[in-house]
C-alpha positions, -999 to +999 in steps of 0.1 A: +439-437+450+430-414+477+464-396+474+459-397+434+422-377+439+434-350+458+463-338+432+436-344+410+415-317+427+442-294+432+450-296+399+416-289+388+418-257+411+452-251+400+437-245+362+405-227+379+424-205+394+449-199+364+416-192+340+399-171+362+435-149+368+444-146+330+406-137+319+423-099+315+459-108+318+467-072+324+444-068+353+457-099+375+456-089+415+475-115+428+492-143+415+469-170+431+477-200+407+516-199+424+501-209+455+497-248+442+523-252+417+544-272+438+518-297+446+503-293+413+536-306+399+545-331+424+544-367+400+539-374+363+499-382+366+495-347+378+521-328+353+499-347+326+463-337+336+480-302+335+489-306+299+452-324+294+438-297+310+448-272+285+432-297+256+405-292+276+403-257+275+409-256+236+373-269+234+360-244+254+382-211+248+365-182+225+400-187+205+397-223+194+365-238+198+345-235+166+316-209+180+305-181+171+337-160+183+361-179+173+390-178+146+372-201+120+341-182+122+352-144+123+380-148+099+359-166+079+335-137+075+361-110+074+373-127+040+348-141+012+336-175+027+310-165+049+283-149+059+256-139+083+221-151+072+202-119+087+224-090+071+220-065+110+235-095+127+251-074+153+284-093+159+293-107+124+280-076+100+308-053+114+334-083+110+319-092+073+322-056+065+352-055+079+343-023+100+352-038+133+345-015+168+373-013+193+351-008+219+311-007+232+295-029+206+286-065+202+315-068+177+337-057+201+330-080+224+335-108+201+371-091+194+379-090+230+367-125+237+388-139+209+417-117+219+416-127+258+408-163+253+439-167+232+455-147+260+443-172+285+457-200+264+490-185+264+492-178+305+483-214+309+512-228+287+533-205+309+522-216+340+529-249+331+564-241+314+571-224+348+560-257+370+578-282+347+610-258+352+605-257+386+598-293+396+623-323+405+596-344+412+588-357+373+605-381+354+624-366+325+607-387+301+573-374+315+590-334+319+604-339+278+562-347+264+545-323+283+570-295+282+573-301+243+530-297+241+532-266+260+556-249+240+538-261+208+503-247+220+518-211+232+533-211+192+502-224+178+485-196+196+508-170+190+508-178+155+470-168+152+474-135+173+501-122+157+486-128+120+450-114+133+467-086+154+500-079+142+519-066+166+508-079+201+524-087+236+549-111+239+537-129+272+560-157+283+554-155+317+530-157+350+546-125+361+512-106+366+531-075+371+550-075+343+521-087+321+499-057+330+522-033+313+534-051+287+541-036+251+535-047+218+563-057+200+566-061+163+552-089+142+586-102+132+597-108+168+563-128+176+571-154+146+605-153+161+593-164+192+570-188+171+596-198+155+620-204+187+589-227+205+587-246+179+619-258+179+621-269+214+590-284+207+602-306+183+632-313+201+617-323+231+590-341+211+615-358+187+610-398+198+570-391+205+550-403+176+523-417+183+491-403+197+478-414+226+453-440+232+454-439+194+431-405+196+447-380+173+439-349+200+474-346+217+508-329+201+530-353+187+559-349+166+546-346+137+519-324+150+549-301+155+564-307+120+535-302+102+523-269+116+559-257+115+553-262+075+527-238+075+547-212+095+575-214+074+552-212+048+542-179+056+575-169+065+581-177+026+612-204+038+602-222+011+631-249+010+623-255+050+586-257+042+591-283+012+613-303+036+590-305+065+558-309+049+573-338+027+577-352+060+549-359+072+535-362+039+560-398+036+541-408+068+523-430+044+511-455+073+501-430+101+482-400+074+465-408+040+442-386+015+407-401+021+390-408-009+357-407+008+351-371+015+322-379+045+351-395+061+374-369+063+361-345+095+356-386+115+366-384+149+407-397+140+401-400+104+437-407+087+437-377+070+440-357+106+471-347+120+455-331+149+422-328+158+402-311+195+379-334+208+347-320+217+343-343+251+340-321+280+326-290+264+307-260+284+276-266+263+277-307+271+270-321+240+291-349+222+292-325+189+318-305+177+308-262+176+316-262+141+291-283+136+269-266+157+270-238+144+277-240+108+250-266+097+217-243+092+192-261+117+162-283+095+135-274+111+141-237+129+164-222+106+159-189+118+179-196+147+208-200+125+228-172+121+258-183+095+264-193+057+282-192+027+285-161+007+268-173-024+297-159-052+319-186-030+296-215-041+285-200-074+322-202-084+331-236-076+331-257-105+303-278-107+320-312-111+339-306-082+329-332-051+330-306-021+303-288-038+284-320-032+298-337+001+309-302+022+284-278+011+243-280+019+219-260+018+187-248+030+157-241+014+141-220+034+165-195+041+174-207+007+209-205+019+240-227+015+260-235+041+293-252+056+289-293+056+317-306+064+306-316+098+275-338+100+268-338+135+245-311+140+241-319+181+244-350+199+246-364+234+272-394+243+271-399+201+305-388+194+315-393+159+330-361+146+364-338+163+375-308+153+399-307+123+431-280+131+459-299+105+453-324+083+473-338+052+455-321+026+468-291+042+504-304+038+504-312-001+491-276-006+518-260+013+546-285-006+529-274-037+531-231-030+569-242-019+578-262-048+562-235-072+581-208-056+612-231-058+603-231-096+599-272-097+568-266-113+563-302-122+565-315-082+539-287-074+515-303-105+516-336-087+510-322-054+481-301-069+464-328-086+468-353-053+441-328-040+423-323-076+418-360-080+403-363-049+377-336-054+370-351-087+386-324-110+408-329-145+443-329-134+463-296-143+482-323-166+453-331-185+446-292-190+472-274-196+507-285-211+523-258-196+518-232-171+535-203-158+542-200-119+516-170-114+493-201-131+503-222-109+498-199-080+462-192-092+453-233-092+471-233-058+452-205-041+420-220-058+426-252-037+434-238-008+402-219-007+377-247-021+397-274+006+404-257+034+371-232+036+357-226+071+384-240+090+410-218+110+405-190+088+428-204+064+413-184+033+416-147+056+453-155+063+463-168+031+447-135+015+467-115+038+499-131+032+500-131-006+489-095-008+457-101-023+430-092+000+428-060-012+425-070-045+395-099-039+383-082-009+376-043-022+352-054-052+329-073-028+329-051+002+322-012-004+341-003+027+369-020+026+401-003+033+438-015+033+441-009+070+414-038+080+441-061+074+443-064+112+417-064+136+417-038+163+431-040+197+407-040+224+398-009+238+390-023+272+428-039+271+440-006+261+421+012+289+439-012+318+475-012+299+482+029+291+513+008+271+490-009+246+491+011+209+460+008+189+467-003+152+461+019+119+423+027+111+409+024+145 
């Protein structure tokens, strides 16, 4: 036991050290977290509290947590989801208007934060890639899982930079030298890399199933599958995203639709393919951010600072069960606002984790596939799966027939009223399709074509001569 705490406090400085020496990845001094890797990754219990200690940090990061910073929250006001309640908020106006600062503002400080922290999230997937390589010491059983969740998290990440960026650096090392000058490289090459991680992650994660301690916050393989739908989604490989999201779809005993829609954002609900746990968050309590800070507070609402934009609500139709269970609102900012977490703040109370894939999520992505595959008729049924649910007529019961730009219309519908204020699913999917301009320039006056992509940091741009800034900025 004695022997067992001390790896466990190196490995604890191991990660302190790594976070505090990617904070700016291209302004690392010396490459401190090498010191410990070879104790760090001496036996399987300290290879996995490496792994657990990225989890950890998923909670915490800028990137992925759920605050105010984060991807579901500023992507969700840089499309038409959300909102700030006090129109001179100083960090979400700029991103609602979609006139983001590069530098010497509060929005620019959320950018940089959201930019850095998925940075940091990448350098520690490295330094564990590089210590798993590097170590004789771990079973290969041990060496296959926690190899295989690293190089799912540096994709999952990568994913969300390049799609918010663009083009960005392609980091896949601890090399602090290297990393300080490094070059943005076209988005094509990023998804590549996406692409490449993904595979070896589903290789390596190919007998892993089930989740651990039956909590639903770890990588598994179907974790991997799932998420690899959506990439090739985007990637419009439809017949690979058919075939992989009807795969974890067919996991009929481990993921099922929930017809109870209070049940859905549960702490392991069926419905989630992977969730973040929000145990061991900076702020301490047992609640997840989203919930935090979506869920206008009752009694001092003025310290609320997001909701809805009101032509999102206003145009959901009124039968439809999210507007009930997933929307509230407030009368006395007379405001509505995201409800699909409960649990406004709690201590040792934990019923709610953060949704990042669920099943819903994977019969919308069969459904664009199978449309663009023109089996109209699968897509229908995949539609209405989610329709029926929210307590819609079936497309069957409306239409006879329906043309795939139809179809495409229902689908993108669905998508926006399912998956709203989570991951910025509704910004991405606007992007992808070519439609933000479109939806996007009737609603905000300033709108341009170049605000597709946020702005590289100026302050990363300062420290790296090599970094190029994008159009617009």
């Amino acid at each position: 036991m004695k022997n067992f705490n001390y790896e466990i406090w190196i490995i604890t400085l191991w990660l302190t050290c790594v976070l505090v020496s990617c904070e700016r990845f291209v302004e690392i001094d010396t490459p401190i977290h090498k010191l410990d890797k070879e104790t760090v990754f001496s036996n399987d219990e300290t290879a996995i509290s490496a792994i657990n200690g990225i989890y950890n940090e998923l909670v915490n990061s800028t990137f992925s947590g759920g605050w105010n910073s984060s991807v579901t929250v500023l992507a969700g006001m840089s499309a038409d989801i959300l909102q700030p309640i006090r129109t001179t908020h100083s960090i979400f106006g700029p991103f609602n208007e979609n006139e983001i600062s590069s530098s010497e503002s509060p929005d620019a400080s959320a950018n940089l934060n959201l930019w850095s922290s998925a940075y940091n999230i990448i350098y520690m997937a490295n330094s564990i890639l590089e210590g798993i390589e590097n170590s004789n010491r771990i079973t290969e059983e041990t060496k296959k899982t926690v190899e295989g969740q690293a190089h799912f998290i540096r994709a999952f990440t990568y994913f969300y930079l390049a799609n918010l960026y663009g083009d960005v650096p392609l980091i896949l090392t601890t090399d602090y030298r290297r990393n300080a000058i490094a070059k943005r490289i076209p988005i094509d090459l990023i998804l590549d890399q996406v692409k490449t991680d993904l595979d070896i992650s589903m290789n390596l994660l190919n007998e892993v199933e089930d989740y651990k301690n039956l909590e639903r916050t770890n990588v598994n393989r179907f974790v991997v599958i799932a998420f690899y739908a959506r990439v090739s989604l985007f990637l419009k490989e439809w017949s690979k995203a058919e075939e992989l999201s009807t795969k974890v779809i067919n996991q009929t005993g481990k993921y099922e639709i929930l017809d109870d829609l209070n049940t859905v954002f549960l702490a392991n609900s069926k419905e989630a393919i992977w969730q973040i746990s929000p145990i061991g968050s900076n702020g301490g309590g047992t609640q997840t951010m989203e919930g935090s800070i979506f869920i206008i507070h009752p009694t001092l609402p003025f310290i609320s600072s997001i909701k809805l934009k009101d032509d999102f609500v206003s145009n959901i139709n009124s039968n439809d069960k999210r507007l009930t269970y997933w929307i509230g609102y407030h009368n006395r900012v007379e405001s509505y606002y995201p409800h699909k977490y409960k649990d406004r703040n709690s201590i040792n109370n934990i019923t709610e984790y953060s949704m990042v894939l669920r099943l819903a999520e994977q019969y919308l992505i069969r459904a664009e596939a199978r449309t663009k595959l023109n089996n109209l008729s699968g897509a229908i049924k995949d539609i209405n799966v989610i329709r029926k649910r929210a307590g819609l007529l079936l497309i069957s019961d409306t239409k006879s027939e329906l043309s795939k730009s139809e179809l495409m219309d229902y689908i993108m519908y669905e998508r926006k009223y399912e998956l709203f204020s989570e991951w910025g699913h509704r910004w991405l999917d606007l992007k992808r399709t070519e439609r933000a301009s479109q939806v996007l320039k009737s609603i905000k006056p300033l709108w341009q074509d170049t605000d597709l992509f946020y702005p590289i940091p100026e302050e990363e741009r300062i420290k790296n001569p090599n970094l190029t800034q994008n159009d617009g900025y």
